[in-house]
C-alpha positions as CSV (number, residue, x, y, z in Angstrom):
1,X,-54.3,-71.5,-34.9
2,X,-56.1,-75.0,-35.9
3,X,-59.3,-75.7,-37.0
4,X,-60.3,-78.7,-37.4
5,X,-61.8,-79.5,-41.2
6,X,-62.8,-83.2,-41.7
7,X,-59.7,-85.0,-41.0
8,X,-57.7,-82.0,-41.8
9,X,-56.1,-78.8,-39.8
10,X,-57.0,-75.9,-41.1
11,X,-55.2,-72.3,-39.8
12,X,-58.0,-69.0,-39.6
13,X,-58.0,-66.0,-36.9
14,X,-58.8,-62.8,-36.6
15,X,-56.0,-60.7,-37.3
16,X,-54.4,-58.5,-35.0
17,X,-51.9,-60.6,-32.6
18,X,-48.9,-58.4,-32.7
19,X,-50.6,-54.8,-33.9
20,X,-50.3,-54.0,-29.8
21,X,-46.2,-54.1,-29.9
22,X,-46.3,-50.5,-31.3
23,X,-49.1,-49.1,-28.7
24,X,-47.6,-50.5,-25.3
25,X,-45.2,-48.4,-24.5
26,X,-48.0,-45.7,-23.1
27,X,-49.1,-48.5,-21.0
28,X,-45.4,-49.6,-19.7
29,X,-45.0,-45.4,-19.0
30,X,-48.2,-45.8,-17.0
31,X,-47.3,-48.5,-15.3
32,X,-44.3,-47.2,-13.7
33,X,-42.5,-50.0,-13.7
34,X,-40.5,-51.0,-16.7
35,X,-39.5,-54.6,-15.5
36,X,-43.3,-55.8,-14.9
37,X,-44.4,-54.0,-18.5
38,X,-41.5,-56.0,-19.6
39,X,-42.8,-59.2,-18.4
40,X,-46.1,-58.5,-19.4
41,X,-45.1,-57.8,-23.0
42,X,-43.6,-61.1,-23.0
43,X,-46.5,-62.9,-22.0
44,X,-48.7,-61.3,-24.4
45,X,-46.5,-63.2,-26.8
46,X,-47.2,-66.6,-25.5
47,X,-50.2,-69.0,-25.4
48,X,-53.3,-67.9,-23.3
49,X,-52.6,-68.6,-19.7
50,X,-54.7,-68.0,-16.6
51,X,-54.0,-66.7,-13.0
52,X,-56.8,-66.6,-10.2
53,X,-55.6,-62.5,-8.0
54,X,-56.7,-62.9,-4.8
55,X,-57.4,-59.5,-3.3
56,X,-59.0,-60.4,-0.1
57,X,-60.3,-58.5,2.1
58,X,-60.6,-55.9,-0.2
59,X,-62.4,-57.4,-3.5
60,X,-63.5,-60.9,-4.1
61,X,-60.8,-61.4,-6.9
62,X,-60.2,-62.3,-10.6
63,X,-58.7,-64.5,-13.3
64,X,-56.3,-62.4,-15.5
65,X,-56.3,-64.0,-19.0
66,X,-53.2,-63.2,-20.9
67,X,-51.7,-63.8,-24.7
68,X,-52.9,-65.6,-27.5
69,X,-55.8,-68.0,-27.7
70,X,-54.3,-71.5,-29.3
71,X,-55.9,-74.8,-29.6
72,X,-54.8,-75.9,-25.9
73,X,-56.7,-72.7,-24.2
74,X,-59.9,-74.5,-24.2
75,X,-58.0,-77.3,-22.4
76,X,-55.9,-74.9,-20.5
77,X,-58.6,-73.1,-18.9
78,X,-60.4,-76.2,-18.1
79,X,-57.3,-77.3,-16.3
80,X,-57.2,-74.1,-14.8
81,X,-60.9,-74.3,-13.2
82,X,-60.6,-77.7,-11.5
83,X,-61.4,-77.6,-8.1
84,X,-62.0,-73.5,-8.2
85,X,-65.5,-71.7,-7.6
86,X,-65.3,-69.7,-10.6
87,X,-68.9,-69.1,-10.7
88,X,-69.7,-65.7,-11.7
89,X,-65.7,-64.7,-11.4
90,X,-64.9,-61.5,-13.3
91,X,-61.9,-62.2,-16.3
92,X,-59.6,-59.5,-17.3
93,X,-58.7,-59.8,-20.6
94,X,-55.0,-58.7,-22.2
95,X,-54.9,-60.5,-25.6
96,X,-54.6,-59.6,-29.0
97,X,-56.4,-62.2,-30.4
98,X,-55.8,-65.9,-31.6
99,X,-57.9,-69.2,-32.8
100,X,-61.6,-68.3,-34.1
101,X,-62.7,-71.6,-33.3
102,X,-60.8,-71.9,-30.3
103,X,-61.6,-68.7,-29.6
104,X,-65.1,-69.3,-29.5
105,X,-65.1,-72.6,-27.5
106,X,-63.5,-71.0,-25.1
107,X,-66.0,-67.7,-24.8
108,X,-68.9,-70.4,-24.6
109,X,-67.1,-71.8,-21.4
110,X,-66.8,-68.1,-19.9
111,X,-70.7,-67.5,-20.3
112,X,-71.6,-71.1,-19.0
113,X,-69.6,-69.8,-15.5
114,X,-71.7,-66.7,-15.6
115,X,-68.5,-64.9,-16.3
116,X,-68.1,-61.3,-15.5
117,X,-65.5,-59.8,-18.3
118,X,-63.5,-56.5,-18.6
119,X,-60.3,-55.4,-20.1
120,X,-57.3,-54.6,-18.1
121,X,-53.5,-55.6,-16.7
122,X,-52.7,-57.0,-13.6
123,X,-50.6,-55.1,-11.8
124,X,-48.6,-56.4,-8.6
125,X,-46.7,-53.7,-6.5
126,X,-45.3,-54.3,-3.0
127,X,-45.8,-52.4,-0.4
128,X,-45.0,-52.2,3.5
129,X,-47.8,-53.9,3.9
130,X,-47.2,-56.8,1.3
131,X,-47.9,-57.2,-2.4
132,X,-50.8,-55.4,-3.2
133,X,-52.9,-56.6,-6.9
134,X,-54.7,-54.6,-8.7
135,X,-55.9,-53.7,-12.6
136,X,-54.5,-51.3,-14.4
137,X,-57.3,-50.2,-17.2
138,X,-54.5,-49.1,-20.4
139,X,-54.6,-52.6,-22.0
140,X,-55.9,-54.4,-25.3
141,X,-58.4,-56.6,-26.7
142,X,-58.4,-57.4,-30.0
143,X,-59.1,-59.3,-33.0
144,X,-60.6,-62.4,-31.1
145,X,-60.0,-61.1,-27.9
146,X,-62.8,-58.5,-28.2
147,X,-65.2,-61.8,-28.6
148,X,-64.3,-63.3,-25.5
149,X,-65.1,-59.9,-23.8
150,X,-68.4,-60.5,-25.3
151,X,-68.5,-63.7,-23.8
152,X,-69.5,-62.2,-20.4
153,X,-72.5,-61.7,-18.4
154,X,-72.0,-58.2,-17.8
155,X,-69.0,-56.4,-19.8
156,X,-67.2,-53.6,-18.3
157,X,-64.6,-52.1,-20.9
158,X,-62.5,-48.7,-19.0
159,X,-62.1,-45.6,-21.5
160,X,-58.6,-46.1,-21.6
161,X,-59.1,-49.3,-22.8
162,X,-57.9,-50.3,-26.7
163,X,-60.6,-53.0,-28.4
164,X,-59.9,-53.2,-32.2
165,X,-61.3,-55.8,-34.8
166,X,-59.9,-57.0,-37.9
167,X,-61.4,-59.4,-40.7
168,X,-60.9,-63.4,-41.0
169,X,-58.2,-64.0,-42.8
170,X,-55.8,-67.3,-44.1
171,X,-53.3,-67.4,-41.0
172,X,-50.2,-68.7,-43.6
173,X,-51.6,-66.2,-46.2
174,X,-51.7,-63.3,-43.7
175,X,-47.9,-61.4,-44.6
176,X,-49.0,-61.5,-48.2
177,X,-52.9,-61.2,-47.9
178,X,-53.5,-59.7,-51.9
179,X,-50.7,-61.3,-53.5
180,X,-51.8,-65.0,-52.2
181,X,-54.0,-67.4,-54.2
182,X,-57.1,-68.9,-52.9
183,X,-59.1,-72.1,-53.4
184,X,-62.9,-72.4,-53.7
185,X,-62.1,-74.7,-50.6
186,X,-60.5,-71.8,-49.1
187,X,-63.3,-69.6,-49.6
188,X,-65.6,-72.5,-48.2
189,X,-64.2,-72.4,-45.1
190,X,-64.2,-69.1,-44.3
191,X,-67.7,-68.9,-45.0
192,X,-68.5,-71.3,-42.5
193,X,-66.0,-69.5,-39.8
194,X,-67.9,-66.3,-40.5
195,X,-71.1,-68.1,-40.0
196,X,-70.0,-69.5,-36.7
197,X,-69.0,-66.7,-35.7
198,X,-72.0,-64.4,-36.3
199,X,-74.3,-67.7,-34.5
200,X,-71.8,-67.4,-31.3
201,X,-72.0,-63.2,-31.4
202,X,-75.8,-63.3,-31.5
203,X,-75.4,-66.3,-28.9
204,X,-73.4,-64.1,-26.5
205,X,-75.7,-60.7,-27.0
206,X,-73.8,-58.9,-29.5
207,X,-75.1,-57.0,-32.6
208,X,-74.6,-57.2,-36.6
209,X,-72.8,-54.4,-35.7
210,X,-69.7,-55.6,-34.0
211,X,-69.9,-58.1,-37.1
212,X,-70.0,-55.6,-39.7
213,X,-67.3,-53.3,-38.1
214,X,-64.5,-56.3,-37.7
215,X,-65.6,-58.0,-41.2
216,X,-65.1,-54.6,-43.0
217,X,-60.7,-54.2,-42.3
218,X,-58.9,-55.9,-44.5
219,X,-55.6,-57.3,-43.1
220,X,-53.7,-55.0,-45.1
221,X,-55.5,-52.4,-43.1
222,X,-54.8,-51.1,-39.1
223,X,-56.8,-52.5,-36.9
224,X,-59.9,-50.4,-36.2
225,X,-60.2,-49.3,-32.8
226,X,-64.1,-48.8,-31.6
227,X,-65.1,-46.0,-30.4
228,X,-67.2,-45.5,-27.2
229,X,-70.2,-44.9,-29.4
230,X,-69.4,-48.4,-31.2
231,X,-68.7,-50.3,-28.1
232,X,-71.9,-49.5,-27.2
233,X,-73.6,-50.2,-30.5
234,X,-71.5,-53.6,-30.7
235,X,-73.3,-54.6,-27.1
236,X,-69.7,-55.0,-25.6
237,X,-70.8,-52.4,-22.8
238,X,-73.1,-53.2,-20.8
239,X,-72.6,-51.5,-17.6
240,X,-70.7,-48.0,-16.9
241,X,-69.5,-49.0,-13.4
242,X,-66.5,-50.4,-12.7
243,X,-67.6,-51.8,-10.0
244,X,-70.5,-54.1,-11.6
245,X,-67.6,-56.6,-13.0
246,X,-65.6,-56.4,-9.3
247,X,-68.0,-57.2,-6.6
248,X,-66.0,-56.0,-3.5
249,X,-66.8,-56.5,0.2
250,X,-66.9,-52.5,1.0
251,X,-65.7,-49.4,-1.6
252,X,-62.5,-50.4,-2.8
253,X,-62.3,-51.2,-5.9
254,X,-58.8,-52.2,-7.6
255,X,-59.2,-50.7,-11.1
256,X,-58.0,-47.4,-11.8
257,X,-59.0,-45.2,-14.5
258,X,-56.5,-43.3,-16.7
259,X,-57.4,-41.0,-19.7
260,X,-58.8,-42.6,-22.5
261,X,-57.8,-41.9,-26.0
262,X,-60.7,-40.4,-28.5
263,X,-60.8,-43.3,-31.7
264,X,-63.3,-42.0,-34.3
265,X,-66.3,-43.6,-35.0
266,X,-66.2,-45.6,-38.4
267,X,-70.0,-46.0,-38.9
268,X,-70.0,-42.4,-38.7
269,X,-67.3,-40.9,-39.9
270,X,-65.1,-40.6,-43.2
271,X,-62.0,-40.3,-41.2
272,X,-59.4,-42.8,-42.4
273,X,-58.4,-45.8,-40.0
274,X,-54.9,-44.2,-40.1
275,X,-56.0,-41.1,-38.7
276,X,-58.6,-42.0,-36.4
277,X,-56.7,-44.4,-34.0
278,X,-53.3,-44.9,-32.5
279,X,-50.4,-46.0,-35.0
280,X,-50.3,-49.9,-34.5
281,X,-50.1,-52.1,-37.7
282,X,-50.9,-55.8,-38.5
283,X,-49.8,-57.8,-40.8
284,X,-49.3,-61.0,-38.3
285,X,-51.8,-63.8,-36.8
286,X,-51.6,-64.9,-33.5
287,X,-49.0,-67.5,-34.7
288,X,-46.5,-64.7,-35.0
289,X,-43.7,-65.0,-32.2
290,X,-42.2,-61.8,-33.6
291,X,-43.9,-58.2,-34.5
292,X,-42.9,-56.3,-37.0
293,X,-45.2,-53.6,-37.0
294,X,-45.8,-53.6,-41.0
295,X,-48.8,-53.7,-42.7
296,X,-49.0,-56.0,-45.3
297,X,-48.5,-55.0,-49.0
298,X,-48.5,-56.5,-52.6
299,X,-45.0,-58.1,-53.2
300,X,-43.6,-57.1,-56.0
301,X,-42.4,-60.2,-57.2
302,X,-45.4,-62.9,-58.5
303,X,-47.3,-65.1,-55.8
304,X,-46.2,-68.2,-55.7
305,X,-48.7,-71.3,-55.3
306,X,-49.7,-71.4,-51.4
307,X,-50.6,-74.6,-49.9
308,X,-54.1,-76.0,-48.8
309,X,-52.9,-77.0,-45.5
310,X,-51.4,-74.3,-43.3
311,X,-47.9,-75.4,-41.3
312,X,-48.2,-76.2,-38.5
313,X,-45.9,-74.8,-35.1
């Protein structure tokens, strides 16, 4: 993650990258097919990349929008539009998270397309007939992700669905979150990352709500997952129907619901974080190649001095 700071690179991003590695395998079971849950896994781990599923005649189609957001996704989606109609396209979202800044350059460029937004995995199967696409509805959003699901004109997010949130944190500072040291420059700039992103949440529709619920985990804390009762107080729902984010030509529609899980809701409940959601810890930023599942703890040995600048991959 980079963000840039006068002439300097700074790292920030939500946290949550690799909290997913723990969850997946319910989503590989429903999947049925262990090699493509395989590959998708893998993907998840790399940069944000885009694909345009045709489903002609049934649906109109979508862009599946996979793995971490980086610097280059801005640029990569960009790429990725030339000489397409993307113009109101829906974009299924399977990310756990990446770049703030980048993060939110790259929502803005889904609302200026009118961007329909949901949260899913593409799913190829072949059949007699040919390969056959569709979206299978047990996938995640989080940290950043669950802003660019913000990003769209209408937002469709399946029960089964996972969208968790996590504070702003230092992305070199992240594996050792209390036992780091911290500037008054350091603090600086995540004041003014906090402030652009509430500007772009109140930009895109959102509430102080989906604000207050991803600014109150600390990385040394799961993820939280929202609720159906916070999705909708968070503004990420706006429709119920599936078929509002895939406009089809008659009544197919190639998502498929599954049974959702039952997070608790933490504005109104005292339940802990660990007992109210799946088991899935964080400790990583979207710069992690690895997961490790751990959450992060106090090192028993002294901090020693971080650096200003964050090192660069």
């Amino acid at each position: 993650m980079r963000f840039e700071t006068s002439l300097k690179l700074r790292g920030w991003a939500l946290l949550g990258a690799t909290a997913f590695c723990l969850a997946l395998p319910g989503a590989i079971t429903m999947l049925g097919n262990s090699a493509y849950a395989g590959g998708t896994l893998e993907e998840r781990k790399q940069p944000m990349h885009f694909k345009w599923n045709a489903c002609q005649p049934d649906c109109k189609g979508w862009v599946s929008a996979v793995g971490i957001v980086t610097a280059d996704s801005p640029r990569a989606f960009d790429e990725f539009a030339k000489g397409r109609q993307l113009a109101g396209a829906t974009i299924v979202l399977d990310s756990s998270g990446g770049s703030v800044n980048d993060s939110i350059a790259l929502g803005r460029r889904f609302r200026s397309l009118g961007a329909l937004t949901t949260v899913g995995t593409t799913v190829r199967t072949k059949t007699p007939r040919g390969e056959r696409v569709s979206v299978a509805p047990e996938a995640y959003c989080e940290s950043m992700c669950v802003f660019l699901l913000l990003s769209g004109k209408t937002r469709y997010v399946p029960p089964a669905a996972h969208v968790r949130v996590h504070q702003i944190w230092m992305g070199d500072r992240a594996d050792d979150a209390k036992g780091s040291s911290y500037s008054a420059q350091d603090l600086m700039i995540v004041q003014r990352d906090i402030g652009r992103l509430t500007k772009y949440t109140f930009d895109m529709g959102g509430t102080g709500d989906l604000l207050s619920l991803a600014l109150s985990v600390p990385p040394w804390e799961d993820l939280h997952q929202l609720s159906r009762d916070e999705l909708r107080l968070s503004n990420l729902i706006t429709t119920d129907a599936v078929a509002d984010v895939f406009p089809q030509d008659n009544a197919s529609v190639p998502m498929a619901e599954a049974k959702p899980s039952k997070p608790q809701d933490r504005f109104v409940s005292s339940v802990t974080e660990g007992d109210a959601t799946q088991p899935g810890k964080s400790t990583k930023t979207a710069e992690a190649a690895v997961p490790t599942g751990g959450s992060a703890a106090a090192p028993a040995q002294p901090a020693q001095p971080q650096q200003n600048q964050p090192q660069q991959k």
